[in-house]
C-alpha positions as CSV (number, residue, x, y, z in Angstrom):
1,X,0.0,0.0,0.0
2,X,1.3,2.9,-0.8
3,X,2.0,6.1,1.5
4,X,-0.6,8.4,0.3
5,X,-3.0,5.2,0.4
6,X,-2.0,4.6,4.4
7,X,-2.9,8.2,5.5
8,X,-5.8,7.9,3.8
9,X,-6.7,4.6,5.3
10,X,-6.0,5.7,8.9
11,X,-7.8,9.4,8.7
12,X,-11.1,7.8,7.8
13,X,-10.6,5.2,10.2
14,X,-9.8,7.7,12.9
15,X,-13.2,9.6,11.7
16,X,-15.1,6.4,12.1
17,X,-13.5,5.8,15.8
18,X,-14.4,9.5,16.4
19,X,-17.7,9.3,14.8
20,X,-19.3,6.0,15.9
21,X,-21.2,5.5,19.1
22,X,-19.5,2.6,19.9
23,X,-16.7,0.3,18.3
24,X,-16.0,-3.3,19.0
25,X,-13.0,-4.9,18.1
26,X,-12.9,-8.7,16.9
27,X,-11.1,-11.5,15.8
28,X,-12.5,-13.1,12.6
29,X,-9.6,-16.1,12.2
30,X,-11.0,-18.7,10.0
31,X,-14.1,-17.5,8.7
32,X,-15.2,-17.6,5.1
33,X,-16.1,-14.6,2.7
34,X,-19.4,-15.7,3.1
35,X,-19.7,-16.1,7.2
36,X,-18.6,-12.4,7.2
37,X,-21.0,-11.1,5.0
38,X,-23.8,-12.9,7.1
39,X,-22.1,-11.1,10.1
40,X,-22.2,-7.8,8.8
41,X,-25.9,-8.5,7.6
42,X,-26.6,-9.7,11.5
43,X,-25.3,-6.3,12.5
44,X,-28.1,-4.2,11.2
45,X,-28.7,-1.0,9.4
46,X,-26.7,0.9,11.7
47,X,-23.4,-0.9,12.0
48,X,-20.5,-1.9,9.2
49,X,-17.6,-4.5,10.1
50,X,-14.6,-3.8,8.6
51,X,-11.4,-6.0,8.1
52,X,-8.4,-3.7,9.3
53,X,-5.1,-3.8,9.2
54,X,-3.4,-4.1,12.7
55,X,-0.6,-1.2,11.9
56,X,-2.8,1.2,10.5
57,X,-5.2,1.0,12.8
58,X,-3.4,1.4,15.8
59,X,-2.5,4.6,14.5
60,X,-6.0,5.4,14.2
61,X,-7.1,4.9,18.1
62,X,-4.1,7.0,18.8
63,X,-5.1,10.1,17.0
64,X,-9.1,9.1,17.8
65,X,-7.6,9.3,21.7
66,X,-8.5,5.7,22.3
67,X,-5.1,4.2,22.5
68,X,-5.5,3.1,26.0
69,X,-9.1,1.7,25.4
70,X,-7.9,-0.3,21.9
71,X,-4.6,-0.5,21.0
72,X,-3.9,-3.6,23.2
73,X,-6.8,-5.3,21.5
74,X,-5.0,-5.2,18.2
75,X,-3.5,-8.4,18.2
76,X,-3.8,-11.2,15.9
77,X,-6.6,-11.1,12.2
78,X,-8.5,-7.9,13.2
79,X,-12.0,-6.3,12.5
80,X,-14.0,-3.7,13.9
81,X,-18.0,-3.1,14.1
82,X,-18.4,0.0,14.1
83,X,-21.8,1.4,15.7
84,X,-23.8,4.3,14.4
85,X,-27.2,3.8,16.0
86,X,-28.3,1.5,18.7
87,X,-25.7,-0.4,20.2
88,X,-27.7,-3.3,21.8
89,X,-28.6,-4.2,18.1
90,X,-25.3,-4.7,17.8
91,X,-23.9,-6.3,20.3
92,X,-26.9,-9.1,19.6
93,X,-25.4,-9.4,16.5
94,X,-22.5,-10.3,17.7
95,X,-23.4,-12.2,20.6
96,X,-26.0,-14.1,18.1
97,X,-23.3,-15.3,15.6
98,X,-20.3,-15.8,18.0
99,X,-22.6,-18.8,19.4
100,X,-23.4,-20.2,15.9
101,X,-19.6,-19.4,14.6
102,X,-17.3,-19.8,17.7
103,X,-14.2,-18.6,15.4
104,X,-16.1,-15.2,15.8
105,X,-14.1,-13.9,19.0
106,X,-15.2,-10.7,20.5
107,X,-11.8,-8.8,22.2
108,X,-13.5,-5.7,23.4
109,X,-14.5,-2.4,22.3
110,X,-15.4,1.0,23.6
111,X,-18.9,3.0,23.8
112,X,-18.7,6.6,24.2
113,X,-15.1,7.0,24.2
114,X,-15.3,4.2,27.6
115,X,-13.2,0.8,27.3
116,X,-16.3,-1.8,27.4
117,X,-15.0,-6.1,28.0
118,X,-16.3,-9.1,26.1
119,X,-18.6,-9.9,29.3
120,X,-20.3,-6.1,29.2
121,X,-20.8,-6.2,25.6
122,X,-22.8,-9.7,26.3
123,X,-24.6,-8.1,28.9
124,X,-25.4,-5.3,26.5
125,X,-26.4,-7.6,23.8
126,X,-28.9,-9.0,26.5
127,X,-30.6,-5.7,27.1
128,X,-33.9,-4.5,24.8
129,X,-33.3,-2.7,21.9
130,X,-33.8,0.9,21.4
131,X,-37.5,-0.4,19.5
132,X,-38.6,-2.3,22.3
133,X,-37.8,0.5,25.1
134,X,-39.4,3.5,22.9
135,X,-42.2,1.3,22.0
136,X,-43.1,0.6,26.1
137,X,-42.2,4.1,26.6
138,X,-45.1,5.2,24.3
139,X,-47.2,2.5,25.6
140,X,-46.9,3.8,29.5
141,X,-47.1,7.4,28.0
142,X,-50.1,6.6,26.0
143,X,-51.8,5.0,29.0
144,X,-51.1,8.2,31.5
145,X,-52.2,10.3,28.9
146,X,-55.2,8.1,28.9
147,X,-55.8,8.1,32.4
148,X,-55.3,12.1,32.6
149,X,-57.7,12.5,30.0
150,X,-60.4,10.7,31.9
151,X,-59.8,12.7,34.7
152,X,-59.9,16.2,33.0
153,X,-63.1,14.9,32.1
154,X,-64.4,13.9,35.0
155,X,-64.1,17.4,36.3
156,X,-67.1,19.1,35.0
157,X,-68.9,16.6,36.3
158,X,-68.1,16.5,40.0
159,X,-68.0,20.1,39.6
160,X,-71.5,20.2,38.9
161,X,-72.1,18.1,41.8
162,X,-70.3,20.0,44.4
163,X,-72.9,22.9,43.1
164,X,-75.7,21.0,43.4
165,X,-74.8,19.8,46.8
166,X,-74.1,23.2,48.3
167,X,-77.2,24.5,46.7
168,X,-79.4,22.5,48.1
169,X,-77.7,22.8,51.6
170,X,-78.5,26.4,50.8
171,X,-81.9,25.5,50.1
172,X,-82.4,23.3,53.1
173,X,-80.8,26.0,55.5
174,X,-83.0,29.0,53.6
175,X,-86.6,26.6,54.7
176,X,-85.6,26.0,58.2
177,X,-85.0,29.3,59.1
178,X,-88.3,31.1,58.4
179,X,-90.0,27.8,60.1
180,X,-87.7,28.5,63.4
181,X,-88.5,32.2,63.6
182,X,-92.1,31.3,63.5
183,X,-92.1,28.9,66.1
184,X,-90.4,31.4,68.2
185,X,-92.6,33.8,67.8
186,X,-95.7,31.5,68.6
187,X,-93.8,31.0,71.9
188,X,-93.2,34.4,72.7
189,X,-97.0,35.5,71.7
190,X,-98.2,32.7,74.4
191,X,-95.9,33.8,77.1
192,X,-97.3,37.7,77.0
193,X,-100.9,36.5,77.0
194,X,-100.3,33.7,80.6
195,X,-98.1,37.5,82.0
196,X,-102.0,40.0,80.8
197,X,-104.7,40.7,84.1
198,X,-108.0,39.6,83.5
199,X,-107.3,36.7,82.1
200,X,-108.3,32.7,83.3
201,X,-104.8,32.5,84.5
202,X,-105.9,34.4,87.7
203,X,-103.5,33.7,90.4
204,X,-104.9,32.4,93.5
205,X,-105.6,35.0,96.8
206,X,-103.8,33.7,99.5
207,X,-105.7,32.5,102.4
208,X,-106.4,35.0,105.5
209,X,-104.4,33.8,108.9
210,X,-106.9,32.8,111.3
211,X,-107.6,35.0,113.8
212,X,-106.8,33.4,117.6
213,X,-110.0,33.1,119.8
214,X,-110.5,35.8,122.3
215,X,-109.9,34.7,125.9
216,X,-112.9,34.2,128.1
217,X,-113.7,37.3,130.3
218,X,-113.7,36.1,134.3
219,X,-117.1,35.7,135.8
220,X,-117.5,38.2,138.7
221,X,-117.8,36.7,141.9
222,X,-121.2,37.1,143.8
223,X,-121.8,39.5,146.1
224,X,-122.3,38.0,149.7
225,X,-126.2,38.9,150.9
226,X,-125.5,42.1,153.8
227,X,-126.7,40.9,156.8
């Protein structure tokens, strides 16, 4: 390859390390033309996997800034997936065909500029994809939505209600006052007529003390015949 062809090589690779979501490194030792273009179909619309050249590409992570995350990975037949959309489509890729084609070995990678292992990108791969998690966020979305709009319209309802409750405690409250004040003034009418003279209510004349008998006068005594 020829100079010019190398620095070409390693500044779009270093765009793609710089560019891409996430990058996972691989080892691809004994696999047919074939097996790899099933892998990269596997990958989905948002991911390419690219052979790579070992010297070139360390280069690359170095000026991306990922030489501490990469450059030991580059060991050995080498090719990278590099992510531009959902990751965890990815990694099931991966994960999906390393089981079916064990020569498949995944070295490592990093997502968002951080070093990710073999096991994390597994345990990535094992997550939902970005479908699946927008798709129950719009269902539980949709459904509080659903439940709000229920409730908006169940205000003008209990609204009313709450009027037509305190109206007719109004209306209650309005009747038994005039019936109160009457009854009142029944009761005060009856208590002036028992207090007017004249009337059958007459109190009683209290009885005249007895008057104590008058002692009996002393008879006189006889006068004696003069002799």
């Amino acid at each position: 390859m020829a100079n010019a062809e190398k620095v070409a090589a390693v500044a779009e690779l270093t765009e793609r390390f710089k560019s891409s979501s996430g990058a996972v490194l691989t080892e691809y030792r004994g696999l047919t033309v074939a097996q790899l273009a099933e892998l990269r179909k596997s990958l989905g619309d948002h991911a390419t996997f690219a052979v790579v050249k070992n010297t070139l590409t360390k280069i690359a992570v170095t000026d991306a800034g990922l030489k501490d995350q990469l450059s030991s990975l580059l060991v050995g037949p080498s090719a990278v997936a590099f992510v531009d959309g959902d990751v965890v489509e990815a990694a099931k890729g991966l994960r999906d065909f390393a089981r079916a084609n064990p020569l498949l070995v995944i070295k490592g990678g990093v997502l968002d500029g951080r070093a990710i292992t073999p096991s994390e990108i597994i345990k990535l791969a094992d997550l939902e994809s970005r479908e699946v998690l927008l798709a129950k966020l719009a269902g539980a979305m949709k459904a509080s939505l659903a439940g709000a709009a229920a409730t908006f319209n169940a205000l003008p309802v209990q609204m009313a209600q709450l009027v037509e409750a305190l109206r007719a405690k109004r209306a209650a409250a309005g009747e038994a006052g005039p019936a109160a004040t009457a009854d009142s003034a029944t009761a005060d009418s009856a208590t002036a007529d028992s207090a007017t003279p004249g009337s059958d209510a007459t109190p009683a004349t209290p009885e005249t003390p007895a008057t104590p008998d008058t002692p009996a006068t002393p008879d006189t005594p006889a006068s004696g015949d003069e002799g």
